[in-house]
C-alpha positions in Angstrom: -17.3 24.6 -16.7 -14.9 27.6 -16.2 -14.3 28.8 -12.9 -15.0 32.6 -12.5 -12.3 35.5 -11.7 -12.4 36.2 -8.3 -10.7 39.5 -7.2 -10.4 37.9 -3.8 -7.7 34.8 -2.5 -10.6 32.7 -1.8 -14.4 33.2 -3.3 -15.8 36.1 -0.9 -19.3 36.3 -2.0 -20.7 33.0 -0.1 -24.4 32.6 2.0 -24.4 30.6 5.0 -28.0 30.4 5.5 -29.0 27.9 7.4 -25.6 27.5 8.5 -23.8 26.1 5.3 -22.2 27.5 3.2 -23.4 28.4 -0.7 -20.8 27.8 -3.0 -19.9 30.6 -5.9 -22.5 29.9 -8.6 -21.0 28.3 -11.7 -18.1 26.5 -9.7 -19.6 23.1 -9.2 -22.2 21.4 -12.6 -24.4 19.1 -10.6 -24.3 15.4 -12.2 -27.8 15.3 -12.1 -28.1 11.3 -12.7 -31.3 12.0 -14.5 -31.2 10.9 -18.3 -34.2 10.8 -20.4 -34.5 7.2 -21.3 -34.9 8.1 -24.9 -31.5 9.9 -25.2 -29.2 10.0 -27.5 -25.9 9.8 -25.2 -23.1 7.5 -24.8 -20.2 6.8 -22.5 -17.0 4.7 -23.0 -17.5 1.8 -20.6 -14.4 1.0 -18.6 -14.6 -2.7 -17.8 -12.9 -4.0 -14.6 -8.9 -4.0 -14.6 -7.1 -7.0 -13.4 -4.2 -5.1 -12.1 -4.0 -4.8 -8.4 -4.8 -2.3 -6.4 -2.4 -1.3 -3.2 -3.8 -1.1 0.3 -2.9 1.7 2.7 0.1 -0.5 4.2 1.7 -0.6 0.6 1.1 -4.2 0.3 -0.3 -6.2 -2.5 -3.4 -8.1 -1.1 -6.0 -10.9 -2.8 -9.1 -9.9 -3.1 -8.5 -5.7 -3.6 -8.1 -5.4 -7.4 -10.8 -3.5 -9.5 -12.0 -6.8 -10.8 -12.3 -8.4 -7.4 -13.8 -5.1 -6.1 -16.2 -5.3 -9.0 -17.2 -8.9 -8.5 -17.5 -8.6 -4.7 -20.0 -5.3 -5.0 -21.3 -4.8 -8.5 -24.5 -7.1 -7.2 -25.2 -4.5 -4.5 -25.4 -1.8 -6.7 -28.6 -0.7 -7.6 -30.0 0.6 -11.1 -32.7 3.2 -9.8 -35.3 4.6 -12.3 -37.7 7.1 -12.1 -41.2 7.8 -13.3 -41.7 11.8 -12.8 -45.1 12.8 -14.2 -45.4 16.1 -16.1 -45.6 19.5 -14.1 -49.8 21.2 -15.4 -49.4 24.3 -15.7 -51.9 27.1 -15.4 -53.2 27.9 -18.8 -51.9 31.2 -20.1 -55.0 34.3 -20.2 -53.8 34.5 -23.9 -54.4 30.8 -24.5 -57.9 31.3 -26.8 -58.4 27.7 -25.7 -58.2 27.9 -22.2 -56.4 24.4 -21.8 -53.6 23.7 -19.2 -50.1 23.0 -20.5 -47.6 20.3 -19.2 -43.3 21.0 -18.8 -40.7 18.3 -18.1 -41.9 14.9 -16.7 -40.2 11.7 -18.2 -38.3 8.4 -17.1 -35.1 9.0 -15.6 -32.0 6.9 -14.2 -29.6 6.8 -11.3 -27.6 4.7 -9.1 -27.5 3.3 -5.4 -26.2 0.6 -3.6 -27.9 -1.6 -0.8 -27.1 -1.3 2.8 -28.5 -3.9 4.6 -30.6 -6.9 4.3 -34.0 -4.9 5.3 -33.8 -3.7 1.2 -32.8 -0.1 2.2 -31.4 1.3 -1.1 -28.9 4.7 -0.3 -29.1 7.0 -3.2 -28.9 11.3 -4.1 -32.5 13.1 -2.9 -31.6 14.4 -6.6 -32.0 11.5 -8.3 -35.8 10.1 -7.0 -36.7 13.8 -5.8 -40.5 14.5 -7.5 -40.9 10.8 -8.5 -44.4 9.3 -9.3 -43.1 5.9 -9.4 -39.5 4.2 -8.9 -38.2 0.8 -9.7 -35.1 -0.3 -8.8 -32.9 -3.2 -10.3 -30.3 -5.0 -8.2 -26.9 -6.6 -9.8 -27.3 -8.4 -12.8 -31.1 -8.8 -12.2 -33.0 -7.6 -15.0 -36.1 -7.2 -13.0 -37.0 -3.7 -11.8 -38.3 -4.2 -8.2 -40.5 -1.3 -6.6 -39.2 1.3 -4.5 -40.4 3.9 -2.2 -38.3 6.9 -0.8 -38.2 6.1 3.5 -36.9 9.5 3.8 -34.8 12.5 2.4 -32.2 14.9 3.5 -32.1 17.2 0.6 -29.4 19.3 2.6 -27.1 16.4 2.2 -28.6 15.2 -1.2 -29.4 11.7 0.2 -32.3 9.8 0.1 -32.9 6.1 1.8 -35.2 3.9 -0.4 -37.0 0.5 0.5 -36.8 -2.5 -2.3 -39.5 -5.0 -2.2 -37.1 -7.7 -3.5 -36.1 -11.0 -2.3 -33.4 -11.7 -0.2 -31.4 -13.8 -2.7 -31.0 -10.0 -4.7 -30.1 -8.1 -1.5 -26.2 -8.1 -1.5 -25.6 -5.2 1.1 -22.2 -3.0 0.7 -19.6 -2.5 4.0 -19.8 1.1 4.7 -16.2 2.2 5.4 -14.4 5.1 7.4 -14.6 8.3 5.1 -12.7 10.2 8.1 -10.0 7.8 7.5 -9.5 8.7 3.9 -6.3 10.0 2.5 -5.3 11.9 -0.7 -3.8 9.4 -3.3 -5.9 6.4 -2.1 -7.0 4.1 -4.7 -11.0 4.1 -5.4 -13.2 1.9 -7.8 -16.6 3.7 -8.8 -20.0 1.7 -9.4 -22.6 3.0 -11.3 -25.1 3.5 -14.5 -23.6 6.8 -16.4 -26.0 7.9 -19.0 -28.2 4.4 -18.5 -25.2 2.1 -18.8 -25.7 -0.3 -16.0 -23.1 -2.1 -13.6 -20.1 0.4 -15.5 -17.3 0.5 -13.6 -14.7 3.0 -13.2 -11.4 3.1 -11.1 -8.6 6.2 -10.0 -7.9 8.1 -6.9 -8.4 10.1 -4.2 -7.9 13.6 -5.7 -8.7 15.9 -2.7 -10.3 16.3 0.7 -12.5 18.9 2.5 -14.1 19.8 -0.8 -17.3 21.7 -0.1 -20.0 21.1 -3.0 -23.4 23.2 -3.1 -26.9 20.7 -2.7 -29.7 21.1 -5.2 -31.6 22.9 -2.2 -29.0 25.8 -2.0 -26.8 24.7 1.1 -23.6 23.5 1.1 -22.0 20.0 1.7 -18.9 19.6 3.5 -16.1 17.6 4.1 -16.9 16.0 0.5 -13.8 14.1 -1.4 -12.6 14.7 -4.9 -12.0 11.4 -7.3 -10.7 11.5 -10.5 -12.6 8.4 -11.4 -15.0 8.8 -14.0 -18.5 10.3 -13.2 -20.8 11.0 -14.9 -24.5 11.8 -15.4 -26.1 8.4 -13.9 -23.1 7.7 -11.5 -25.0 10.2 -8.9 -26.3 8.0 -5.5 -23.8 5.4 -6.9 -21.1 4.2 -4.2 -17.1 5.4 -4.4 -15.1 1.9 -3.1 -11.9 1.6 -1.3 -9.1 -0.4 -2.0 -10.8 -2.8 1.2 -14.2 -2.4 -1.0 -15.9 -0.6 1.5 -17.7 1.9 0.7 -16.5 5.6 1.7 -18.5 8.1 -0.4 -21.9 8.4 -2.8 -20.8 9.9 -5.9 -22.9 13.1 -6.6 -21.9 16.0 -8.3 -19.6 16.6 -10.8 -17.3 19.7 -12.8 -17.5 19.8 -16.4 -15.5 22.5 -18.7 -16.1 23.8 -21.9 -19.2 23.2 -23.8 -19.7 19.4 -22.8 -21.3 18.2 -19.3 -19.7 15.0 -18.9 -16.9 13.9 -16.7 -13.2 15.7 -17.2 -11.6 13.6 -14.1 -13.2 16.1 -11.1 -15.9 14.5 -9.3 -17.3 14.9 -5.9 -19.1 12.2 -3.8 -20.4 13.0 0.0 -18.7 11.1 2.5 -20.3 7.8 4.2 -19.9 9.1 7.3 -22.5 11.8 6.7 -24.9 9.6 5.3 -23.8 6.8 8.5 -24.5 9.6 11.0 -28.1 10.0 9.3 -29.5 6.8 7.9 -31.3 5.9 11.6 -33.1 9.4 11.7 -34.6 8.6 7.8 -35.8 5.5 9.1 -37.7 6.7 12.4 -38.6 10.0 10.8 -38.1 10.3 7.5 -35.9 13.3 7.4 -32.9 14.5 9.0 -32.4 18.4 11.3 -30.1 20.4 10.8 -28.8 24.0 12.6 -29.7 27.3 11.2 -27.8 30.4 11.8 -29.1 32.7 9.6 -26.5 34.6 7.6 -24.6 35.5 4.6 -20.5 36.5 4.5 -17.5 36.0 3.1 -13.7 35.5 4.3 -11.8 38.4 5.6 -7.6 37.5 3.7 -4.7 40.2 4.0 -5.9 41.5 0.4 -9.4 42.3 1.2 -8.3 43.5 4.6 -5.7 45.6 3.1 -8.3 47.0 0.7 -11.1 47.8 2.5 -9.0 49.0 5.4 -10.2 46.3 8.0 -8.8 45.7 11.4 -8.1 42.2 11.3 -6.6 40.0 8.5 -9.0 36.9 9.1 -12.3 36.0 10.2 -15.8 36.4 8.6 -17.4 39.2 7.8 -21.4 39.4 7.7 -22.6 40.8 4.7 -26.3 39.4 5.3 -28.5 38.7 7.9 -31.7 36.6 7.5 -35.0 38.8 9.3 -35.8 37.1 12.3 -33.6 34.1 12.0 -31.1 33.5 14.9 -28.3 35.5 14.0 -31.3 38.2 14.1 -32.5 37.3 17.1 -28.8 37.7 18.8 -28.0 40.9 17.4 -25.7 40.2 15.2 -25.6 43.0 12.1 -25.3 43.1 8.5 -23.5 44.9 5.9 -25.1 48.7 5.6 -23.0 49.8 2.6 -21.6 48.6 -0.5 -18.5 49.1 -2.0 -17.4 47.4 -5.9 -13.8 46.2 -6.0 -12.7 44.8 -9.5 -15.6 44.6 -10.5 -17.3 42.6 -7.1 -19.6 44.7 -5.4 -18.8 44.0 -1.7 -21.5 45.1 1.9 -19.5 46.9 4.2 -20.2 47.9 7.5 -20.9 44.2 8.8 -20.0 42.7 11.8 -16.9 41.1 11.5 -16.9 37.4 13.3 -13.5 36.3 14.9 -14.4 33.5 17.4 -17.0 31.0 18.1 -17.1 29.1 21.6 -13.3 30.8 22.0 -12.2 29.0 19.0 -10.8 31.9 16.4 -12.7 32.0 13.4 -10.0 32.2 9.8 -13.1 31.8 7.4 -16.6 31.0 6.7 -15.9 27.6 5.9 -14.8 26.9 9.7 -18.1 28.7 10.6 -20.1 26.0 8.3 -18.1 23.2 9.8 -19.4 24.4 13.5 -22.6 24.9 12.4 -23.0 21.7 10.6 -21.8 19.5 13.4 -24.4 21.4 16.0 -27.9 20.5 16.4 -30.8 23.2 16.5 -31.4 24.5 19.7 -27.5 24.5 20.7 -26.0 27.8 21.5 -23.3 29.7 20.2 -21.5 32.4 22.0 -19.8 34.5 19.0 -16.9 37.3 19.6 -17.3 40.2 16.9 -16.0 43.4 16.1 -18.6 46.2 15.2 -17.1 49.1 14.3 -13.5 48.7 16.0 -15.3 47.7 19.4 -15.5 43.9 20.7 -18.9 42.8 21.4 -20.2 39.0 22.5 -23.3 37.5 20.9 -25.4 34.4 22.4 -26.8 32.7 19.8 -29.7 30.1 19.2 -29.2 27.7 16.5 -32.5 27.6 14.8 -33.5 24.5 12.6 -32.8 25.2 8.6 -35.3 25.8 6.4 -36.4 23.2 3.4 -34.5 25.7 1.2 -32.4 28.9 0.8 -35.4 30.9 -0.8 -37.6 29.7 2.0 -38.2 32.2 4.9 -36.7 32.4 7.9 -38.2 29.9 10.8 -38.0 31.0 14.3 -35.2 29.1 16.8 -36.8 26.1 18.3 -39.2 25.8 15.6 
């Protein structure tokens, strides 16, 4: 889809509730990996390339072209279907009948890859999330195995499943280094676009640090760009290395025009996100994160210029959350607005220029912090109210389930 006119350098309008970051709405098309089984659409499948692909040392090695990729991992990627039962509805008071009414419901298909030898399936929370029933088929097996969702992390869009399958269909993936990734590195995609299973797609690293926006409302961070094809059905399947390790889970997707499939911009969360959490789904089948509790946008030279501000970087609040930490510390919100080509802006917020010391440039350095604390850890935060310098200690509270959910107290 088009990307919409911003007056600003960067997009300025951007919640952090809960301590990420909501992206600008209409930036980012979620590749929902959920196709009606029934549908109509195709895909173009690319079938593995013999032509080699270079490792990070330049040199030509056995074993790293798409087709070896492809024969070494295609068994340990998973087909993952889902049984979602329609939504009853109350039954409208001008319904002479009186009966309830069902909306949506359906089978519909992802992807995943295994990760051990336990039958733990890693996948998107978007692709199983409100499933009745799922089955799961492994490689070339044509045999849909049960599944059940171990736990979720809808923040992150992951979810870890459990395959009751044999071990001789358990082929677990290497989970790479995503931290080691660089921009130009050659990746292989594995996955079922629009129900075509075992399709396999090949190009590059396009960009780092790409911050993508989670079904629930947050934001995802540190996420890499691919040009490889994706497309609806790729989502929970794994992005490959030239080593054919694993290093992302492909996710999301931006579309332009009319259409909504792939245009060479996909976005896949890194491995080491889903590394740092796969332990915590296990023992408790979901995954904390730290809440701060406000919306904001960057402070550039432009908007600093135009709304007369007295520094050139930084954050400025527009939004806080009642009774969420940022609350609870003091910290202010906007108490005017303003409309600047056509944006309407809050003025009149605190303005945040350093966390822990560290100077603050914009909000997406304020959801990296956030995202790499745990609730309960304390942030002291340096802002400007007004022209004067004032210090707030603040309480990272846990995030809610959602951006529309209310507030929760820190600690709780």
């Amino acid at each position: 889809m088009n990307k919409p006119q911003s007056p600003f350098h960067r997009p300025f309008v951007a919640a952090i509730l809960g301590g990420a970051i909501v992206a600008v709405v209409g930036l980012v098309a979620i590749a929902t990996g959920l196709v009606s089984s029934g549908g109509d659409s195709t895909t173009t499948v690319q079938t593995p390339l013999s032509s080699p692909i270079a490792s990070k040392s330049g040199e030509e090695q056995s074993g790293n072209t798409v087709n070896q990729i492809y024969k070494a991992d295609g068994d340990g990627v998973a087909f993952v279907e889902s049984q979602i039962a329609p939504e009853e509805v109350e039954p409208s008071p001008f319904d002479p009948f009186g009966e309830e009414e069902s909306q949506g419901g359906g089978t519909a298909t992802g992807s995943g890859f295994v990760i051990d030898n336990e039958g733990h399936v890693l996948t998107n929370n978007h692709v199983v999330e409100g499933a009745d029933e799922i089955t799961v088929k492994l490689g070339e097996s044509d045999t849909p195995r049960d599944a059940e969702v171990v736990g979720a992390d809808p923040s992150n869009d992951l979810a870890l499943l459990k395959v009751d399958a044999p071990a001789s269909e358990l082929h677990p993936l290497t989970l790479g280094n995503s931290s080691e990734v660089e921009v130009g590195d050659p990746v292989v995609a594995i996955g079922n676009p629009f129900g075509l299973d075992r399709t396999v797609t090949s190009g590059i690293v396009s960009a780092l640090q790409r911050q993508i926006q989670a079904p629930d409302g947050f934001s995802i961070s540190n996420v890499i760009q691919t040009d490889a094809a994706i497309n609806p059905g790729n989502s929970g399947g794994p992005l490959i290395n030239a080593e054919g390790e694993v290093i992302g889970i492909n996710s999301q997707i931006e579309t332009g025009g009319s259409g909504n499939g792939n245009v060479g911009i996909g976005f896949s969360i890194p491995i080491n996100t889903a590394k740092a959490e796969i332990q915590s789904l296990i023992e408790n089948g979901e995954v904390e994160h730290a809440y701060l509790g406000i919306s904001g946008g960057d402070i550039t030279p432009e908007l600093a210029q135009d709304l007369n501000l007295p520094v050139e970087e930084g954050v400025i609040v527009q939004e806080v959350v009642k009774d969420g930490p940022a609350d609870e510390a003091g910290i202010q919100g906007s108490t005017k607005s303003a409309t600047i080509e056509g944006a309407e802006i809050g003025l009149g917020g605190d303005i945040i220029t350093e966390i822990d010391g560290k100077k603050i440039k914009d909000m997406e350095q304020v959801v990296t912090m956030v995202g790499e604390a745990k609730p309960g850890d304390e942030f002291e935060i340096t802002l400007l109210r007004e022209g004067d310098e004032k210090k707030a200690t603040v309480t990272l509270g846990k995030r809610p389930s959602s951006t529309d959910e209310p507030s929760t107290s820190p600690g709780e």
